[in-house]
N, C-alpha and C positions, 0 to 999 in steps of 0.2 A: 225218520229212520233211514240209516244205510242199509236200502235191499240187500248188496251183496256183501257186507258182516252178518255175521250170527247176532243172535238173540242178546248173547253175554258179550260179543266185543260192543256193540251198537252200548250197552248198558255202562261198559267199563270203560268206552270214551265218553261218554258224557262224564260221568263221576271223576272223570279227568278234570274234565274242565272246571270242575265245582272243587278242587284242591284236592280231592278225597284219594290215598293212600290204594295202592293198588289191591290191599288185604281186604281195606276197611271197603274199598266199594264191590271183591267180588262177596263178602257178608252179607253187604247191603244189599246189592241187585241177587243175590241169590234169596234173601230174605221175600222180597217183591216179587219175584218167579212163583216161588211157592204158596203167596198168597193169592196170587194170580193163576194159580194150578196152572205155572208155565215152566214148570223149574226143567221137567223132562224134555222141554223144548230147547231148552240154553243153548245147545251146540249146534240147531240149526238155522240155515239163513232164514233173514227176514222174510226173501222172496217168498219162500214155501208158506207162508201163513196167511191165512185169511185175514178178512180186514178187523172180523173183532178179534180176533189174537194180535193184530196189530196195534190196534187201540189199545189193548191191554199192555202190550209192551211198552207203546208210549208214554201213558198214564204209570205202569213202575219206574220208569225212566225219569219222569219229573219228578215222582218221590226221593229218587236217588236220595237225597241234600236233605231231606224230611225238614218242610217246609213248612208254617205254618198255616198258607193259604196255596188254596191249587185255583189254577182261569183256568175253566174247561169251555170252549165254545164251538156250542155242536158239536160235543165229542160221538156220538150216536147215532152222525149222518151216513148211510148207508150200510148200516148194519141192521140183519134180520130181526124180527122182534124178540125172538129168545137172547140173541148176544147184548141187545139195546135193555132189558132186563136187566141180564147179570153185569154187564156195568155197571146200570145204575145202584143196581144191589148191592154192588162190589164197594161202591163210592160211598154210600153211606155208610156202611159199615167199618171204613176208615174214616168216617168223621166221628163213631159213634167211641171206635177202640184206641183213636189218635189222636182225639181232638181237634183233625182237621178243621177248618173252614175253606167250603170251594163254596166258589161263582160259577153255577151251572148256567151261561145260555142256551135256551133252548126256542126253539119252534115246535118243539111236540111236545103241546101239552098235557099230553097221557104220559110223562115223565115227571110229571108236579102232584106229587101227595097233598090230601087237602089241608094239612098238617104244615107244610114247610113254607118258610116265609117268601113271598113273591114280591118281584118290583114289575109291574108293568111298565116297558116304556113302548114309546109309541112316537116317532118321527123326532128323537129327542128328548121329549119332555116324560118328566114321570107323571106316569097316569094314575097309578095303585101302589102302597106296599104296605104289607102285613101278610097273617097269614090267609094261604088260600080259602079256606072255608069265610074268612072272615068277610074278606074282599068281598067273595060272591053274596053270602048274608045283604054286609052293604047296597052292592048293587041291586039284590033281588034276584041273583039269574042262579039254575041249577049247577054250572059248575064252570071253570075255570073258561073253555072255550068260548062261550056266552057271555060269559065277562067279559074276556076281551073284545069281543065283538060287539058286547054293547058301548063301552069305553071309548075303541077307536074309529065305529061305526064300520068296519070292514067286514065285507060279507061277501 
């Protein structure tokens, strides 16, 4: 993001770049503001916002183009655990109302329901994939953390 653009210019140059019609992308990015309970922030700079309002713009931002797959990696890193929540809460619920598909990497695995499908990798190689409850069953360990650490022996 450009700290010094607004919320809506940062939104409506990118939708630039993606061919998007100056109409059709302020619809769009104002579509994703107010999903993002960010709409009342449009007219101000990037600078003034915290980093999960930033996160959040950025992630509207890649929606622009409504794509069918979103790469999020370590979107979550240094935000508090209420904003690292409503992300992730925010994200499913556009996989669930959009049919997106994203690639959440993560390191925090209190971000993994035991429900959603995991790939372990580990130095490269894939160690694991199904879903989490399933893996751990396999392995034998109580939950996802333990799995990996029994997998990649890191402790």
């Amino acid at each position: 993001l450009d700290l010094d653009l607004t919320v809506r210019q940062n939104l409506l140059y990118h939708a630039a770049l993606h061919g998007l019609s100056r109409k059709e992308a302020r619809l769009r990015g104002d579509r994703e503001l107010e999903r993002f309970q960010l709409l009342d922030r449009a007219n101000e700079p990037v600078r003034k916002l915290n980093g999960g309002h930033r996160r959040r713009v950025e992630i509207a931002r890649a929606l622009l183009h409504e794509p069918s797959l979103l790469l999020l990696d370590e979107p979550t890193v240094g935000l508090d655990v209420a904003s690292r929540r409503g992300l992730n809460d925010h994200v499913r619920t556009l996989c669930e109302s959009d049919g997106l598909t994203v690639l959440w990497a993560t390191h925090l695995i209190e971000e993994v329901r035991p429900e959603d499908r995991v790939l372990i990798l580990h130095e490269g190689k894939l160690l694991a994939d199904g879903a989490g409850h399933d893996i751990c069953e396999a392995e034998g360990t109580r939950d996802l953390a333990e799995t990996f650490h029994t997998l990649t022996g890191a402790g």
